[in-house]
C-alpha positions in Angstrom: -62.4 46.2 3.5 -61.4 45.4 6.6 -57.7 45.4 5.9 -58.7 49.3 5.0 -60.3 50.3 8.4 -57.3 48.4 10.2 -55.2 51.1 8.3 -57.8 54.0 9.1 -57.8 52.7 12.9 -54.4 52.2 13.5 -52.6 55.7 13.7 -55.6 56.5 16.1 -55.8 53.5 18.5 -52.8 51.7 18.2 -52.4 48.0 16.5 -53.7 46.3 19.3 -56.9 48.0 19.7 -57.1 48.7 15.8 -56.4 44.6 15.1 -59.4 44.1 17.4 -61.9 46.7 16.3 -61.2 45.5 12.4 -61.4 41.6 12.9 -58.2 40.8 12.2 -55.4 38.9 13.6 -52.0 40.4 15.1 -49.9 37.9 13.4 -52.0 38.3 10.0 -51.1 42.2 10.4 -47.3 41.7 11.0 -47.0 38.8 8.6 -48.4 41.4 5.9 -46.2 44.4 7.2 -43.1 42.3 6.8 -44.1 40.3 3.8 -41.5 41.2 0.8 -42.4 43.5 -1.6 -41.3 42.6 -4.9 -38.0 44.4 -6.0 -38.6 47.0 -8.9 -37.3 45.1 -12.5 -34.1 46.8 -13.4 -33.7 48.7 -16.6 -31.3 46.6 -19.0 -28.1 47.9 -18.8 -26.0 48.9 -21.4 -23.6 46.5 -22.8 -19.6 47.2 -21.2 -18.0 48.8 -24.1 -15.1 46.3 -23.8 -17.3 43.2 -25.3 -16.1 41.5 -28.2 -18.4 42.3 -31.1 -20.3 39.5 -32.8 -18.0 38.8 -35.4 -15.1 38.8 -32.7 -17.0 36.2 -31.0 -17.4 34.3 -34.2 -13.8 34.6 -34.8 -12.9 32.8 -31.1 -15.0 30.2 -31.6 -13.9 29.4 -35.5 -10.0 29.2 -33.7 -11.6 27.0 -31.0 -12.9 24.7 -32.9 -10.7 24.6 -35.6 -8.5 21.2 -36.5 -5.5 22.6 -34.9 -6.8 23.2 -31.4 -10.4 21.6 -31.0 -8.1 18.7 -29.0 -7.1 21.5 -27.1 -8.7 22.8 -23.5 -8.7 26.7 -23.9 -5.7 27.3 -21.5 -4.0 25.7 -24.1 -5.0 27.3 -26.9 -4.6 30.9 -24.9 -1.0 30.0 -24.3 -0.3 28.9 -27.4 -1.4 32.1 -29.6 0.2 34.2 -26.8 3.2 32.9 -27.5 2.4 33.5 -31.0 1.8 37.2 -30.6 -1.6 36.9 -30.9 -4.1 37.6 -28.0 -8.0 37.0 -28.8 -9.2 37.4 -25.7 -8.8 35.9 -22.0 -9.6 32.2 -20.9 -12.7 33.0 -19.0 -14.1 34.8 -22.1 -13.0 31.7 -24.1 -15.1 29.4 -21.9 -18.2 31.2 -21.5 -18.2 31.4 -25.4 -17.8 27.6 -25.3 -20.9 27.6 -22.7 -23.3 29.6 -24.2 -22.8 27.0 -27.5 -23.0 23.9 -25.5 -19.4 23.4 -25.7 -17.9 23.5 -22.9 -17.6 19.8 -22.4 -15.2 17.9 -24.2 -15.2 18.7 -27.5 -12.4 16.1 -28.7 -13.6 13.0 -30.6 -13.5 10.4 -28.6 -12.1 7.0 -29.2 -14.7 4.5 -28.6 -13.8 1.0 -27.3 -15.4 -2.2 -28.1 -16.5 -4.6 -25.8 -14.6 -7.3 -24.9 -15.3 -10.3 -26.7 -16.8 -13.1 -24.2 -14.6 -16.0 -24.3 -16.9 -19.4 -25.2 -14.1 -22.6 -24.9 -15.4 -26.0 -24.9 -13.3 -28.9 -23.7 -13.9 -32.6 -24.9 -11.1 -33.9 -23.5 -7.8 -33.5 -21.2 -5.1 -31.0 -22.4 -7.5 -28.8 -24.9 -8.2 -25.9 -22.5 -5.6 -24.6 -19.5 -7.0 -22.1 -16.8 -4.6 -20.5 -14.6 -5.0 -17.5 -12.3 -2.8 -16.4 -9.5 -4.3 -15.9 -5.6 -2.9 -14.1 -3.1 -1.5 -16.0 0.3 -0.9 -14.2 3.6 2.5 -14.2 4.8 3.7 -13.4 8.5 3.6 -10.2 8.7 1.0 -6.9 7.8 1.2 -6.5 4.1 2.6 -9.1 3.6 1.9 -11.9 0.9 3.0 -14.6 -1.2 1.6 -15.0 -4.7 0.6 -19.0 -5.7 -0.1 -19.4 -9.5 -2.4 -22.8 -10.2 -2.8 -23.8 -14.0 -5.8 -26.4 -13.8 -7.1 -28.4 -17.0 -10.8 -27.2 -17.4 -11.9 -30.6 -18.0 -11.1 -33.1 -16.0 -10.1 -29.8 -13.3 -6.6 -31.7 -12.6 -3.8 -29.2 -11.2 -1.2 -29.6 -13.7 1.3 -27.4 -12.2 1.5 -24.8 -9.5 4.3 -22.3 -7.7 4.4 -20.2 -5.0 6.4 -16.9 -5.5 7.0 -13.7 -3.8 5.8 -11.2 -6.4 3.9 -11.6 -9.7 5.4 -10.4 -12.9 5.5 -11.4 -16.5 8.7 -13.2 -16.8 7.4 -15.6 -13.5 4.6 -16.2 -15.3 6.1 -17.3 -18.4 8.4 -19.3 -16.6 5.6 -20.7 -14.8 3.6 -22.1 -18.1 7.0 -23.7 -19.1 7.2 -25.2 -16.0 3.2 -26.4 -16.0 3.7 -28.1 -19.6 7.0 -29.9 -18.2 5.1 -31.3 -14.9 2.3 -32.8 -18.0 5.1 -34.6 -19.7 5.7 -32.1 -22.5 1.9 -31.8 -23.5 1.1 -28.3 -23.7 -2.8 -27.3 -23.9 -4.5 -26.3 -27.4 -5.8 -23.1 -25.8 -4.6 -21.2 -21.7 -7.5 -19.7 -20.9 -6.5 -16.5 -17.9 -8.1 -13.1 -16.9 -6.7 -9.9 -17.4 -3.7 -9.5 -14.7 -0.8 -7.3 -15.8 1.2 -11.0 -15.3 -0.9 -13.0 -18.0 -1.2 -10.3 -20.3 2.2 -9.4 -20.6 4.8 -9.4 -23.8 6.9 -12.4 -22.4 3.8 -14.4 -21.9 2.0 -13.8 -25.3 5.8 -14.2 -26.9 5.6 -17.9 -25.4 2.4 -18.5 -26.2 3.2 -17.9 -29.9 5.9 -19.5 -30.3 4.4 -22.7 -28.9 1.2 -22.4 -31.1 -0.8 -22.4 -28.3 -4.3 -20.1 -28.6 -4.3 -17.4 -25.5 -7.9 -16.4 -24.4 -8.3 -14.0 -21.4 -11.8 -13.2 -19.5 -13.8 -10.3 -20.1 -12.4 -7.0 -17.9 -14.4 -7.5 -13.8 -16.5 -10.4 -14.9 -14.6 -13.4 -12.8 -17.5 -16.0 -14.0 -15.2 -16.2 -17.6 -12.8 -17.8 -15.3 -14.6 -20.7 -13.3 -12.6 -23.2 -12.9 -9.4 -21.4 -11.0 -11.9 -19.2 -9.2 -13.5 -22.7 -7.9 -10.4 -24.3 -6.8 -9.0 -21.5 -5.1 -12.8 -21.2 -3.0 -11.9 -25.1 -2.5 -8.6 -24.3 -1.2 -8.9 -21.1 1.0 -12.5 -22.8 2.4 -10.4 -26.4 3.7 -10.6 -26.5 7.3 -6.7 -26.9 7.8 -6.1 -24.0 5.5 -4.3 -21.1 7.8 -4.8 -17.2 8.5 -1.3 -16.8 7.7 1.9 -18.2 6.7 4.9 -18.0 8.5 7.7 -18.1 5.6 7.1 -18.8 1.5 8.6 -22.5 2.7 5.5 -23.2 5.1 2.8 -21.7 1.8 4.8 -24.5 -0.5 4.7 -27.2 2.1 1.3 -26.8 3.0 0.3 -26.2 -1.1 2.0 -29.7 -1.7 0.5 -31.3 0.1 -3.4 -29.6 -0.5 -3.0 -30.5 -4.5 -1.5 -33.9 -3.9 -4.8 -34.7 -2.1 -7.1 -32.0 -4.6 -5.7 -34.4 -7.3 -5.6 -37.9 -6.1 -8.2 -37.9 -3.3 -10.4 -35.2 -3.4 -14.1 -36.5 -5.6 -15.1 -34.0 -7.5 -19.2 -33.5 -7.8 -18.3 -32.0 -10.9 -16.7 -34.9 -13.0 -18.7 -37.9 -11.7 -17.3 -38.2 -7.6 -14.0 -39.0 -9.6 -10.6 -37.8 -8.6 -9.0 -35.4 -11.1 -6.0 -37.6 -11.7 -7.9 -40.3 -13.2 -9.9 -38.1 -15.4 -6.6 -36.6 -16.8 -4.8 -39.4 -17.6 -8.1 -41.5 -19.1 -8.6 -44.6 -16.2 -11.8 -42.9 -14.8 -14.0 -44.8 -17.4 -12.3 -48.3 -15.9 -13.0 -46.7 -12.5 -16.5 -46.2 -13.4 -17.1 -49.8 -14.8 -15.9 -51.2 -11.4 -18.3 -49.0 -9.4 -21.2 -50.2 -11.6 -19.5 -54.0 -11.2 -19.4 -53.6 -7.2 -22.9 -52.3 -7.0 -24.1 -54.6 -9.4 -22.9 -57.4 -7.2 -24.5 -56.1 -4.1 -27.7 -55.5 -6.3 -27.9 -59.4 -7.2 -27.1 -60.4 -3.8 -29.2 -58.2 -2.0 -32.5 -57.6 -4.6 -34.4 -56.4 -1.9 -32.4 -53.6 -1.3 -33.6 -51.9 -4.7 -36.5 -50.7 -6.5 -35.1 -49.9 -9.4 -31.2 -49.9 -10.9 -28.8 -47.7 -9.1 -27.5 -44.8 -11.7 -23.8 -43.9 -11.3 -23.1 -40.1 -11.4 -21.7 -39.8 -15.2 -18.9 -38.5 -16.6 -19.1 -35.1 -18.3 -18.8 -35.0 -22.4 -18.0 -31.5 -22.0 -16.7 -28.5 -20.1 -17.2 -25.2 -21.0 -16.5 -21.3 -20.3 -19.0 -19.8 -21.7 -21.6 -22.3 -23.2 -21.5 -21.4 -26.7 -24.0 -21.1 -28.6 -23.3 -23.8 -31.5 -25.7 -26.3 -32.3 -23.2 -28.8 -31.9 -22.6 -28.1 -28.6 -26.2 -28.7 -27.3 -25.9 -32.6 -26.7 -23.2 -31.7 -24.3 -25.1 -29.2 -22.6 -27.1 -31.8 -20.8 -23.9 -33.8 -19.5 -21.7 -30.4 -18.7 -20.1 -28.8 -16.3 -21.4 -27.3 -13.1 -18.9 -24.1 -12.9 -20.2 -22.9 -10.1 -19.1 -26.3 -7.6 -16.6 -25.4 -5.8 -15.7 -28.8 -4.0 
């Protein structure tokens, strides 16, 4: 009502005076004279007389789809009946066909990939599983780096062999597991265990690998926990305190790599295989080793009873190391005495 004597009022008194007399706000009364009117619906327009007819439209999509070009993107398939002679309609047409279907996607079978297969490798012993890897070393300059390939034996985590090279490629790396199984006296591994670099998975290196009898495993695609072992010793080796920014010459990343795995081997006690040094877990003398350590603590034990409340337990030995626990009953016992693939040092 009052809305009705604002418009009665207004011609007469102005908006001002009109706004007042009715009650109602100036911005209410400009808000509602500028408020959008609804547009009037259009009448439905006629259909251009150049659209295909429904059994045209039928037609496109039956050549579409059919087996010859449902591979096909439509440019394709436009190109290819021009050059026929035959013209169905235009490539835009052909895709908002394809839309108003729900085909305008890819409508190619795709092929579907199975996952990789998790590698599960158990080690009872030396010189049953091989892990190698290659890591990249700085060299002197900007974008510059050397490449140092390390094949380690998973269970008693012994270097067997390692290079330092300016590039990776297959035909290095095949070279390189030739080398590793002349540095272990001719014993080669039962299975090298590697991730998926374009190095280890190449023809030359499966070719060898074959002809040696020797089982290849590689990790799963961006899961680096399938390869432990390398991953560890390369932490252990890029984390030592001497280890530098940069190396001036591919000489200076070999001296200083010969020197790093003559201790990693022979000094360097390893939490993960009982505070024992690799080398005398890979040749078998760690089990003497461990019978003098109980003989020198026993001694101090009977000399010094006070000392102890109970018996002193030596770290043990590990009865097996794994990638990949596996899931085997068998395997269970050894869970208990395995591996920690996570230690580093």
């Amino acid at each position: 009502m009052r809305q009705d004597t604002r418009g009665a009022l207004e011609p007469h008194t102005g908006i001002k005076e009109s706004c007042r007399l009715s009650g109602i706000n100036r911005s209410t009364h400009y808000r509602n004279r500028t408020q959008k009117r609804p547009a009037p619906k259009e009448p439905d327009r006629a259909p251009p007389p150049n659209r295909l007819s429904p059994e045209e439209r039928e037609q496109v999509i039956a050549v579409l789809n059919s087996a010859r070009f449902r591979d096909k993107a439509p440019r394709q398939v436009w190109a290819a009946l021009l050059d026929e002679g035959t013209y169905l309609c235009s490539v835009a047409t052909m895709y908002r066909l394809l839309r108003e279907r729900g085909q305008s996607r890819e409508r190619r079978a795709q092929a579907t990939h199975p996952p990789k297969t998790k590698p599960e490798l158990v080690a009872r012993a030396p010189n049953q599983v091989w892990s190698y890897d290659i890591t990249k070393l700085r060299g002197p300059g900007p974008g510059t780096f050397f490449d140092l390939y390390v094949m380690i034996d998973i269970y008693s985590r012994c270097v067997v062999h390692w290079e330092v090279h300016t590039s990776e490629s297959g035909r290095i790396a095949e070279q390189f597991i030739t080398n590793s199984i002349k540095a272990n006296h001719g014993i080669a591994a039962d299975t090298i265990h590697s991730d998926r670099g374009t190095a280890m998975t190449s023809q030359p290196v499966a070719e060898l690998l074959s002809v040696l009898g020797i089982t290849k495993s590689h990790s799963r695609p961006k899961t680096s926990n399938d390869n432990p072992y390398s991953e560890a010793a390369f932490k252990t080796l890029k984390y030592c305190p001497v280890f530098p920014d940069r190396f001036g010459s591919i000489q200076g990343a070999r001296r200083f790599c010969r020197r790093f795995f003559q201790y990693y081997n022979h000094e360097h006690y390893h939490s993960g295989i009982g505070l024992h040094t690799p080398f005398t877990v890979h040749i078998g003398t760690a089990h003497a080793v461990q019978d003098k350590r109980a003989e020198v603590i026993e001694a101090f034990r009977a000399a010094n009873p006070g000392r102890f409340t109970r018996r002193p337990v030596l770290p043990g030995l590990p009865e097996a190391a794994w990638i990949n626990e596996p899931e085997e009953p068998d395997t269970a016992p050894a869970a208990q005495h395995g591996a920690d693939l996570c230690e580093a040092a």
